[in-house]
Phi, psi and omega in degrees: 000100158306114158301102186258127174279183155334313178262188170298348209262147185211136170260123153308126179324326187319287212278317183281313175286004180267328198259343162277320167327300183326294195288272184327351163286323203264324180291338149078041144211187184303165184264343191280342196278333197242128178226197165325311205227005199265131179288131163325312273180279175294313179274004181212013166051040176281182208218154163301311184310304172299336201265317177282355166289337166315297166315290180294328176277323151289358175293263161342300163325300183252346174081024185265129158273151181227124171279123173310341174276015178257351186301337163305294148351332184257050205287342201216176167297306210287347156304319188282336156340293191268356149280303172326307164328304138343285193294329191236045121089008186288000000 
């Protein structure tokens, strides 16, 4: 099952769990604890600071730039999908 966002852009079943690893390492909770739509900030008492490790940590991860000015956008997985997605062009 390919994740399709709105837009052109699609996360690969891979990808999208490398990028839930992600976020649930820095957010320091379970992946069963995270879903799609679950906000970062209200459900899971994340701070701005996590969100730019987030950021810096997919960077790494896929080898990709994330403009800090996409960081509104990245509030759940599925923002965050679709920017990484975006940004390395899937």
């Amino acid at each position: 099952m390919t994740i399709e966002n709105t837009d052109t852009t699609t996360v690969s079943p891979e990808r999208a769990a490398r990028i839930k690893t992600v976020v649930c390492e820095i957010l320091e909770i379970g992946e069963d604890e995270v879903t799609e739509t679950s906000l970062f900030i209200e459900d899971h008492e994340a701070d701005s600071l996590r969100a730019i490790e987030i950021l810096a940590s997919l960077e790494k991860e896929f080898g990709v730039v994330i403009d800090q000015a996409e960081l509104p956008r990245m509030v759940n997985l599925r923002g965050v999908h679709q920017v990484t997605a975006e940004s390395a062009g899937w």
